[in-house]
PDB file of N, CA, C, O and CB in Angstrom:
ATOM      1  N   UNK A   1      -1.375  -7.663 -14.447  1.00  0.00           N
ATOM      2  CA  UNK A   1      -2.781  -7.347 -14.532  1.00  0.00           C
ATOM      3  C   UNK A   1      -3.190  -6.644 -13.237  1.00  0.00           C
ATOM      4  O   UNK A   1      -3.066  -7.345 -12.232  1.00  0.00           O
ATOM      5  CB  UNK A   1      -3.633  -8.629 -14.781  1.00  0.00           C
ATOM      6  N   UNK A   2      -3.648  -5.416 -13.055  1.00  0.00           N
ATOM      7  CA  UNK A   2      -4.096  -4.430 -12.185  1.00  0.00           C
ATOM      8  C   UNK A   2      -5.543  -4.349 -12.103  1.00  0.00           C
ATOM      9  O   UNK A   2      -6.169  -3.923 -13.074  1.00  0.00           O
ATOM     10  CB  UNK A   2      -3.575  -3.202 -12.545  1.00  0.00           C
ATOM     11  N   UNK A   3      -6.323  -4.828 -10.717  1.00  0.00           N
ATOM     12  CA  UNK A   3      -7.749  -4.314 -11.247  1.00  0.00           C
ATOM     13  C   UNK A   3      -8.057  -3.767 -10.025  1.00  0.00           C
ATOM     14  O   UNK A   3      -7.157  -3.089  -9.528  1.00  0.00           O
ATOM     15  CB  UNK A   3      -8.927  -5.429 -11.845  1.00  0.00           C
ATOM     16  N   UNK A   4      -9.188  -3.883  -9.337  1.00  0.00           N
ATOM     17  CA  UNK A   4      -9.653  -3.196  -8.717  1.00  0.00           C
ATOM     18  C   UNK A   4      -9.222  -2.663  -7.206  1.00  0.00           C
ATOM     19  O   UNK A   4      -9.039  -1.580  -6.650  1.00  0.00           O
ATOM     20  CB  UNK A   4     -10.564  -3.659  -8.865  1.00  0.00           C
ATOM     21  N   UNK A   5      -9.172  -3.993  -6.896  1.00  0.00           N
ATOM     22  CA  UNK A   5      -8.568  -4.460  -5.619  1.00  0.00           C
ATOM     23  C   UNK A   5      -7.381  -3.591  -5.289  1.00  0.00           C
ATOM     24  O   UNK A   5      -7.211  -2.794  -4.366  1.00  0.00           O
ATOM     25  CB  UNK A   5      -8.130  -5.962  -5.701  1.00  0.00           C
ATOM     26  N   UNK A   6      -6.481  -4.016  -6.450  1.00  0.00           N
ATOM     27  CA  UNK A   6      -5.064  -3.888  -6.419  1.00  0.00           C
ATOM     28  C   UNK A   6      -5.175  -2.122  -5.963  1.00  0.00           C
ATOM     29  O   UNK A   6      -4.995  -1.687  -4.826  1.00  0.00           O
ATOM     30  CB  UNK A   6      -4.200  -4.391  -8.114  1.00  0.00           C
ATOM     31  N   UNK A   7      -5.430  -1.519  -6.871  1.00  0.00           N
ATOM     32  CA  UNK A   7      -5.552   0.131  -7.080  1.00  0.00           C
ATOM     33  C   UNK A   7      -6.217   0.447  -5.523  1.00  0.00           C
ATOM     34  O   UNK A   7      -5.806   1.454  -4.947  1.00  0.00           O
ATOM     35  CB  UNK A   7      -6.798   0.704  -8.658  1.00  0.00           C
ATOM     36  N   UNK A   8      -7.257  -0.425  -4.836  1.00  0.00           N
ATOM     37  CA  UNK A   8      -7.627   0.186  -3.834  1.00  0.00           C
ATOM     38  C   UNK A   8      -6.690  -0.353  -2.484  1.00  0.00           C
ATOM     39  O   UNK A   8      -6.855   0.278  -1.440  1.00  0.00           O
ATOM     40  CB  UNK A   8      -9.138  -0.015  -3.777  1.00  0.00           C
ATOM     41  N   UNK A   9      -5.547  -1.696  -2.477  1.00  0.00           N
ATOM     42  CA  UNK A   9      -4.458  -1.520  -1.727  1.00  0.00           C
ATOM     43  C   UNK A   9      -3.630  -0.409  -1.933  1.00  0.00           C
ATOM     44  O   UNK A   9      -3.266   0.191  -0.922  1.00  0.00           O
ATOM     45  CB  UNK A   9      -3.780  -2.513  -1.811  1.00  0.00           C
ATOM     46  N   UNK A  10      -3.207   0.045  -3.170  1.00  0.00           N
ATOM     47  CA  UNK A  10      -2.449   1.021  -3.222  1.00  0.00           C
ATOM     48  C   UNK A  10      -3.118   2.674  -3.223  1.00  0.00           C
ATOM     49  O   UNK A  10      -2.443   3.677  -3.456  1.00  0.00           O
ATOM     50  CB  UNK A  10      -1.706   0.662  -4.362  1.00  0.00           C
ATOM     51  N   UNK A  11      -4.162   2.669  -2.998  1.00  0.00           N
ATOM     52  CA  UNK A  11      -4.990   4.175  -2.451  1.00  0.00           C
ATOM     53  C   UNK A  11      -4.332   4.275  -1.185  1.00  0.00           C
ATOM     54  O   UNK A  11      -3.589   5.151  -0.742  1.00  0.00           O
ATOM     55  CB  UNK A  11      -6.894   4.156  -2.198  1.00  0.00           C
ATOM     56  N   UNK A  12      -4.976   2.626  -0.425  1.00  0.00           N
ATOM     57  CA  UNK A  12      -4.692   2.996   1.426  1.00  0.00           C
ATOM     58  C   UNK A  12      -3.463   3.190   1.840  1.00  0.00           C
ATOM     59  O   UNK A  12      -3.241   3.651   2.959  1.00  0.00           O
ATOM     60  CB  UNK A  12      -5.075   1.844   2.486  1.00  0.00           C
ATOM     61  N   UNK A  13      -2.401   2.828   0.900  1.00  0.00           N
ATOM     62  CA  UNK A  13      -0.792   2.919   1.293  1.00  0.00           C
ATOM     63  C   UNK A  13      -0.408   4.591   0.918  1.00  0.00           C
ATOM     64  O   UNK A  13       0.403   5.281   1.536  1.00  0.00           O
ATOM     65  CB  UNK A  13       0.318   1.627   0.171  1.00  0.00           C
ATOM     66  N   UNK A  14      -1.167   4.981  -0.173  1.00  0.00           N
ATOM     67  CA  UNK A  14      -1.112   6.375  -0.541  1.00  0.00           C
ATOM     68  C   UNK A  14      -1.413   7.301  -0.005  1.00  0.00           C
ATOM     69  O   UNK A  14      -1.019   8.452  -0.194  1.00  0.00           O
ATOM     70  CB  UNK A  14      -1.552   6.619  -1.313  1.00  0.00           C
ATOM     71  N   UNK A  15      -2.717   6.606   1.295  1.00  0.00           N
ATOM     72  CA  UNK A  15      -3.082   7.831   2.205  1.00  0.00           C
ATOM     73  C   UNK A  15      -2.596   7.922   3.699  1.00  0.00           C
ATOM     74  O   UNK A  15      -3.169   8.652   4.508  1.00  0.00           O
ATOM     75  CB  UNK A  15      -4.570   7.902   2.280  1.00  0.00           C
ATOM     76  N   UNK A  16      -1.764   7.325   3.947  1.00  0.00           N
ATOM     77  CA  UNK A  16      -0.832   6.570   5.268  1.00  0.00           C
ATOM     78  C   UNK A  16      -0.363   8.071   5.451  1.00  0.00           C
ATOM     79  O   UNK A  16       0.240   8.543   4.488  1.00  0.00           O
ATOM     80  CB  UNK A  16       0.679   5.068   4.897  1.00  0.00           C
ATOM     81  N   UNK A  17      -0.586   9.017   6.729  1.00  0.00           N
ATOM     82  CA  UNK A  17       0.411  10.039   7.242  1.00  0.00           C
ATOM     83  C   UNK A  17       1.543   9.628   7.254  1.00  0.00           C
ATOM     84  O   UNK A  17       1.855   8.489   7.601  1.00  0.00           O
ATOM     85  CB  UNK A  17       0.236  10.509   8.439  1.00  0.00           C
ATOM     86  N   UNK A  18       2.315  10.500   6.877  1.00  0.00           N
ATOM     87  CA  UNK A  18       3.405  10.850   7.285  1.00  0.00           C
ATOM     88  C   UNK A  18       4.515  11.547   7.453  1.00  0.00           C
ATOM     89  O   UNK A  18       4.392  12.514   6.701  1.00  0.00           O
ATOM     90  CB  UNK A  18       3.555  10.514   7.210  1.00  0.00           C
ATOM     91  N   UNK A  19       5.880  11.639   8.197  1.00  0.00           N
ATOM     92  CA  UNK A  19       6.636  12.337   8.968  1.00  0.00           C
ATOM     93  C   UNK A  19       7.579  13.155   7.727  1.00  0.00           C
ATOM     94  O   UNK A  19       7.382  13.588   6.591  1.00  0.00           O
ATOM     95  CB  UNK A  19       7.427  11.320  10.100  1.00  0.00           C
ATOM     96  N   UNK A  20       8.859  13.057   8.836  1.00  0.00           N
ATOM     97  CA  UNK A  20      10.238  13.634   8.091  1.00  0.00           C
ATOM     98  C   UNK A  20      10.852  12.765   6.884  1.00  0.00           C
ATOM     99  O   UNK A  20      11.324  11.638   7.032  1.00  0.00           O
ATOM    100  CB  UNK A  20      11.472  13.729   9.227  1.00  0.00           C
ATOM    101  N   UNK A  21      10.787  13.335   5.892  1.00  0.00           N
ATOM    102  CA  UNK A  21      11.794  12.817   4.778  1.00  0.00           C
ATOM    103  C   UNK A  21      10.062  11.447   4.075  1.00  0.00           C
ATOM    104  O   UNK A  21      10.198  10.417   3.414  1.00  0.00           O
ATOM    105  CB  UNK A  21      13.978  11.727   5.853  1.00  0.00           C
ATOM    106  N   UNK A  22       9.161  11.864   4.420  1.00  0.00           N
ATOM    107  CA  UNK A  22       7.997  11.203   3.625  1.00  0.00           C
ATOM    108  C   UNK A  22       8.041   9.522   4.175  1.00  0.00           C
ATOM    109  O   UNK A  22       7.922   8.507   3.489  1.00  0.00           O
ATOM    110  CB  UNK A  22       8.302  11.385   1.719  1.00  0.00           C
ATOM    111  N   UNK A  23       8.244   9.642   5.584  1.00  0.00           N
ATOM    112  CA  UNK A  23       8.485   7.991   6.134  1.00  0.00           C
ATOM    113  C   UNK A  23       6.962   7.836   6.526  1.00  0.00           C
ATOM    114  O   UNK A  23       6.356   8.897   6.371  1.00  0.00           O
ATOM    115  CB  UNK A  23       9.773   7.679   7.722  1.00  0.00           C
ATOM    116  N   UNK A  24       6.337   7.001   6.901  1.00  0.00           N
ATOM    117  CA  UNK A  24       5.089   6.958   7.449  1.00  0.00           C
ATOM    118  C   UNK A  24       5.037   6.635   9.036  1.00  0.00           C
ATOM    119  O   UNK A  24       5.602   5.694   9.594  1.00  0.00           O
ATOM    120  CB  UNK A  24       4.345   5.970   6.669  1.00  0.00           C
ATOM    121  N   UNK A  25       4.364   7.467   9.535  1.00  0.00           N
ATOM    122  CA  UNK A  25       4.220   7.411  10.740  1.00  0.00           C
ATOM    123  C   UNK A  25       4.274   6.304  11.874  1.00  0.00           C
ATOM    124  O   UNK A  25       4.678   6.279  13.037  1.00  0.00           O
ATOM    125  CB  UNK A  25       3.370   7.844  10.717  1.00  0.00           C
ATOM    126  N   UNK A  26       3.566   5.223  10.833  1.00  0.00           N
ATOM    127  CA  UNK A  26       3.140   3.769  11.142  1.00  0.00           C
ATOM    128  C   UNK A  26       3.794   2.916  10.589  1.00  0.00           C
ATOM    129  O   UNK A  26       3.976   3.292   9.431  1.00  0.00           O
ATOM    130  CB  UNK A  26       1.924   3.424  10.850  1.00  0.00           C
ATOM    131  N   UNK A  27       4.353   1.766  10.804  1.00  0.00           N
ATOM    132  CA  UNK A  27       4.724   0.921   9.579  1.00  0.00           C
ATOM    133  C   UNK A  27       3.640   0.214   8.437  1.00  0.00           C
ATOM    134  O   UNK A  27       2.745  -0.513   8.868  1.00  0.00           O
ATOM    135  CB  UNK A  27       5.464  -0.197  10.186  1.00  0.00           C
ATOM    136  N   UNK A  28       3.734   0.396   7.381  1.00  0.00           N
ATOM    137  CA  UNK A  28       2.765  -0.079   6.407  1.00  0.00           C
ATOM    138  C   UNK A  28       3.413  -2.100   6.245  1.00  0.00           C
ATOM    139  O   UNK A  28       4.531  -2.614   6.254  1.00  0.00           O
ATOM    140  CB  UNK A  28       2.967   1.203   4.620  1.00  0.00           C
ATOM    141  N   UNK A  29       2.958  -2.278   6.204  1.00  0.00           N
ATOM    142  CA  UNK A  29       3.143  -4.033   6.308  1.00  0.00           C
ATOM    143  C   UNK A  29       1.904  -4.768   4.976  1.00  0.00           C
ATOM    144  O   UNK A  29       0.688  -4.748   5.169  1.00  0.00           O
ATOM    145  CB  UNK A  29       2.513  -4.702   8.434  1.00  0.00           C
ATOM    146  N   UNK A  30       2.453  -5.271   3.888  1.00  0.00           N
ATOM    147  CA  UNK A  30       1.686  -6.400   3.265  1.00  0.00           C
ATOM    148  C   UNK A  30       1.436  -7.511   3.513  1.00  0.00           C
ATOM    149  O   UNK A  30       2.169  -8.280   2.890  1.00  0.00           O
ATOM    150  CB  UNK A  30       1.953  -6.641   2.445  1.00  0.00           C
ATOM    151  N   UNK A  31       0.475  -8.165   4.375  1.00  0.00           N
ATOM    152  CA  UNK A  31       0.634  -9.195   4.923  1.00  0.00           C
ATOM    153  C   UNK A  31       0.322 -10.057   4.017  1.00  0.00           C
ATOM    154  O   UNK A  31       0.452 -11.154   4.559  1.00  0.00           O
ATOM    155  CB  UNK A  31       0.073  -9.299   5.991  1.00  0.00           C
ATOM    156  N   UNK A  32      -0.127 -10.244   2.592  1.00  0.00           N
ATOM    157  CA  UNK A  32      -0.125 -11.092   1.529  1.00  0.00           C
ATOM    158  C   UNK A  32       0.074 -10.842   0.673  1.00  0.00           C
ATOM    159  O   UNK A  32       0.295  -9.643   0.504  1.00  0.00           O
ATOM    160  CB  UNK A  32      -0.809 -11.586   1.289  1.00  0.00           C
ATOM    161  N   UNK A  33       0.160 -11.901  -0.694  1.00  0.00           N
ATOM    162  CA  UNK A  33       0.624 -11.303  -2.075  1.00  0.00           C
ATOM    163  C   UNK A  33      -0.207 -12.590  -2.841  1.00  0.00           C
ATOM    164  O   UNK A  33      -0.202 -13.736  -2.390  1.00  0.00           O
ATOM    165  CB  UNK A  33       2.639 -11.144  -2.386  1.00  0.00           C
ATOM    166  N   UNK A  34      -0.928 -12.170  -4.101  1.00  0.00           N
ATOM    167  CA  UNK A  34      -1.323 -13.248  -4.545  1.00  0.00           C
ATOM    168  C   UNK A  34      -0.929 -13.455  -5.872  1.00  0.00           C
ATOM    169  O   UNK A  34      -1.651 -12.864  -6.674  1.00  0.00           O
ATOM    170  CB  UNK A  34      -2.541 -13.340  -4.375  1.00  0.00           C
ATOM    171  N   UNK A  35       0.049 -14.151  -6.395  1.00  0.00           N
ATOM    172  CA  UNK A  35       0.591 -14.190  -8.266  1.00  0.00           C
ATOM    173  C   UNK A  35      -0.490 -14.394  -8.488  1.00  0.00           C
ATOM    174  O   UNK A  35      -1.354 -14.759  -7.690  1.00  0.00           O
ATOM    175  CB  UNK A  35       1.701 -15.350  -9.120  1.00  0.00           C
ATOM    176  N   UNK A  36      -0.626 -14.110 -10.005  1.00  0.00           N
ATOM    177  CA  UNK A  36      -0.873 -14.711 -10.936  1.00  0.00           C
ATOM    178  C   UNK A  36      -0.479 -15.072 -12.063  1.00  0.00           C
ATOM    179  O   UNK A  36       0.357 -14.300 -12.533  1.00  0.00           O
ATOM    180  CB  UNK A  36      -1.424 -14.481 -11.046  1.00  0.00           C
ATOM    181  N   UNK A  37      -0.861 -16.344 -12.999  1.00  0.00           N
ATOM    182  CA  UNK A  37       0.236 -16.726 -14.260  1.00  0.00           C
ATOM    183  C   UNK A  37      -0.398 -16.570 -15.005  1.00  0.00           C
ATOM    184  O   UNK A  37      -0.033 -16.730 -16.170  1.00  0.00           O
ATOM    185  CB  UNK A  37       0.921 -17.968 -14.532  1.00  0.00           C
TER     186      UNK A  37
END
């Protein structure tokens, strides 16, 4: 299940500069994860 949230973590990982071979400049890090059942 995908909703809002989710789509707008994966915008900010989508807009991360970056280098040679499409690495990101920065390290991108998830510092949580939340299941659901």
């Amino acid at each position: 299940m995908v909703d809002e949230a989710s789509y707008k973590v994966l915008d900010e990982i989508a807009s991360v500069e970056v280098g040679a071979q499409d690495k990101p400049l920065e390290d991108v890090v998830i510092e949580t994860v939340e299941v659901a059942d």
